[in-house]
Structures are given as structure tokens and as C-alpha cells.
C-alpha positions as CSV (number, residue, x, y, z in Angstrom):
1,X,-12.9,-24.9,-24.6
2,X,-16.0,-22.8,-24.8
3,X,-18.9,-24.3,-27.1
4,X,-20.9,-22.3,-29.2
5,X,-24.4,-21.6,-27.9
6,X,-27.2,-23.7,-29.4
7,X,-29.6,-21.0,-30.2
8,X,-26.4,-19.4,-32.1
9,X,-25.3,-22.8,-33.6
10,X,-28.9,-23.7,-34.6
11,X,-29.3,-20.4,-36.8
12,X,-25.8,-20.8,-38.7
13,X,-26.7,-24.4,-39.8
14,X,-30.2,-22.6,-41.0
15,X,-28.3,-19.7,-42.9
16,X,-26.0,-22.3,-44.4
17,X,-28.4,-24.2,-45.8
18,X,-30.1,-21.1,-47.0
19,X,-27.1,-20.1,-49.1
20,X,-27.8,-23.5,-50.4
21,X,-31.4,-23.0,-51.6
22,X,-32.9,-25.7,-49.0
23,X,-35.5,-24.0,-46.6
24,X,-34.5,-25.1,-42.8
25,X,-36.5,-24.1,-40.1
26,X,-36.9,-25.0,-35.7
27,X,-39.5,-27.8,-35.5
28,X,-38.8,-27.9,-31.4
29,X,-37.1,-25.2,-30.2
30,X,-35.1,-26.6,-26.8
31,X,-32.3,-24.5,-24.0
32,X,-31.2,-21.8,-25.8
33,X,-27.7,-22.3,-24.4
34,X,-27.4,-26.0,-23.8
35,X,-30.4,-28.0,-24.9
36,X,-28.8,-30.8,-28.2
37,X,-29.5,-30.6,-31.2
38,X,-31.1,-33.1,-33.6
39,X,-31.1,-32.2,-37.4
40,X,-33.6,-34.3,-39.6
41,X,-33.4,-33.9,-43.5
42,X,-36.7,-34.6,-44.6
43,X,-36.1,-35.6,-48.6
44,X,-39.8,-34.3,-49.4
45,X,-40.7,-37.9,-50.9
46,X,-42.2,-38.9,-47.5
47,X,-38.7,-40.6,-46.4
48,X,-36.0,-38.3,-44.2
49,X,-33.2,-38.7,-42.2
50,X,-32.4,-37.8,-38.4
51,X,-28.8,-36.9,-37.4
52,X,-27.7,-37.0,-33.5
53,X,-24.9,-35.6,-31.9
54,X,-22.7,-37.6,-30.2
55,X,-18.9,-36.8,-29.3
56,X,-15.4,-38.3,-30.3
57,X,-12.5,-39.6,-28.8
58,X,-10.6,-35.9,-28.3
59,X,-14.2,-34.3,-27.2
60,X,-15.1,-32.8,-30.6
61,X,-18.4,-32.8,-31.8
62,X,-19.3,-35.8,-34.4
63,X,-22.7,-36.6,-36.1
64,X,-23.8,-40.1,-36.4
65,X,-27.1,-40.8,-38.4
66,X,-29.2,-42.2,-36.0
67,X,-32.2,-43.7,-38.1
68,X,-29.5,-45.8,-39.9
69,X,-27.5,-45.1,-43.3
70,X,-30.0,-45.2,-45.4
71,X,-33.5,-42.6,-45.3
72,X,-36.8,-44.3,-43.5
73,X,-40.0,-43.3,-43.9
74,X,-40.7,-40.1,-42.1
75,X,-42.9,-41.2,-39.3
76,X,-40.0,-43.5,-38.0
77,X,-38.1,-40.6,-37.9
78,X,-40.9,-38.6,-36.3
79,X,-40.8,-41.3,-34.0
80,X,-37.3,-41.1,-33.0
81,X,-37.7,-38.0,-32.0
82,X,-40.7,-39.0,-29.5
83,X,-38.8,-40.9,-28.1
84,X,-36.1,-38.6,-28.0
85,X,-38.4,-36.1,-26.0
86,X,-38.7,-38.7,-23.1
87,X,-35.9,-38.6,-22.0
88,X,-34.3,-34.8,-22.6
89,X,-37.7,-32.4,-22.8
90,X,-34.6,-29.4,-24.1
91,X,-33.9,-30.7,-27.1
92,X,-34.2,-28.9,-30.8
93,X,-34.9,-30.2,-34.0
94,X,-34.0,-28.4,-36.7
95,X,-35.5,-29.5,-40.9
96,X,-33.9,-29.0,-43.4
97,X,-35.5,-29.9,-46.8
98,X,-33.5,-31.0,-48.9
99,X,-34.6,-33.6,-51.9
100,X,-30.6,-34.7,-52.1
101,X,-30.6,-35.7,-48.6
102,X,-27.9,-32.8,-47.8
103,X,-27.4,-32.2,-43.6
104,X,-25.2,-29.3,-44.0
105,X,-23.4,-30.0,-40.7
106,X,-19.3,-29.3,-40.9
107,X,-18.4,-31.6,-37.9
108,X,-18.2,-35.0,-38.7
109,X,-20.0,-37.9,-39.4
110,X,-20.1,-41.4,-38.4
């Protein structure tokens, strides 16, 4: 099965929250074709949310919330993402602002 394109994937998950009136935007823009994706909700109360890709049991696509289940303070998220760029330099981030803590991501999450 053919997976979609980052750059391509990373710009529908920006129109869709859009159409949902929260502003998204690339913090770190990585591969264009290949490079993961992180998406962090930042809740605009100085506390946010990062979401990592990971993959299920049949190969699809599933999100877990890698900062834990509830929001941390924005610098540990900021921080997971350091740590992140140690180890993959391709990665993006993409921000979505959302003060309900919405991701907007259609795969699933874990």
C-alpha cells in the first residue's frame, strides 16, 4: 500500500483544522516525502499536548499521545521534541491551537 506523502499529509491536517477555526501551522518542517510527523496542540494556557505516530497490529497508522493523557506544561512538550530531533533530524511538527485540546487527526488514537 502506497502512503500518502508527508508534505501532502501535513497540509490536509492544516486545512482541516482550518475548517475548524484553529490556526495550524509547520513549526519544523522535515522530508517532504518520508520525514514523521509529530502534531502538538498547544491549548494557549501555557500547557499543550504532543501526539506521535506510531503503527498497529495490521500496519495502519495509530496516534498515541506521547507526553501522557493529560496536557503538560508547554516546555515539556517543547522538550520532547528536542529530544525527538536527536535522534531523527527529518521530522515535522505541525501546531495546532486549539484552546479544547482538539488534534484533528482521523487515524486512531491510543
Amino acid at each position: 500500500m502506497a502512503r500518502l506523502k508527508a508534505e501532502i499529509w501535513v497540509k490536509a491536517l492544516i486545512r482541516r483544522a482550518a475548517v475548524a477555526g484553529s490556526p495550524a501551522m509547520v513549526v519544523r518542517r522535515g522530508h517532504e516525502e518520508a520525514g514523521t510527523v509529530y502534531v502538538k496542540v498547544n491549548r494557549l494556557d501555557d500547557t499543550a499536548s504532543v501526539y506521535a505516530p506510531t503503527w498497529g497490529e495490521n500496519g495502519e497508522r495509530v496516534w498515541m499521545c506521547a507526553t501522557g493523557a493529560d496536557p503538560v506544561a508547554d516546555q515539556v512538550a517543547e522538550a520532547y521534541l528536542d529530544k525527538q530531533a536527536r535522534f531523527d533530524p527529518d521530522f515535522w511538527v505541525v501546531e495546532i491551537e486549539d484552546r479544547e485540546g482538539r488534534h484533528f487527526l482521523t487515524e486512531p488514537i491510543s
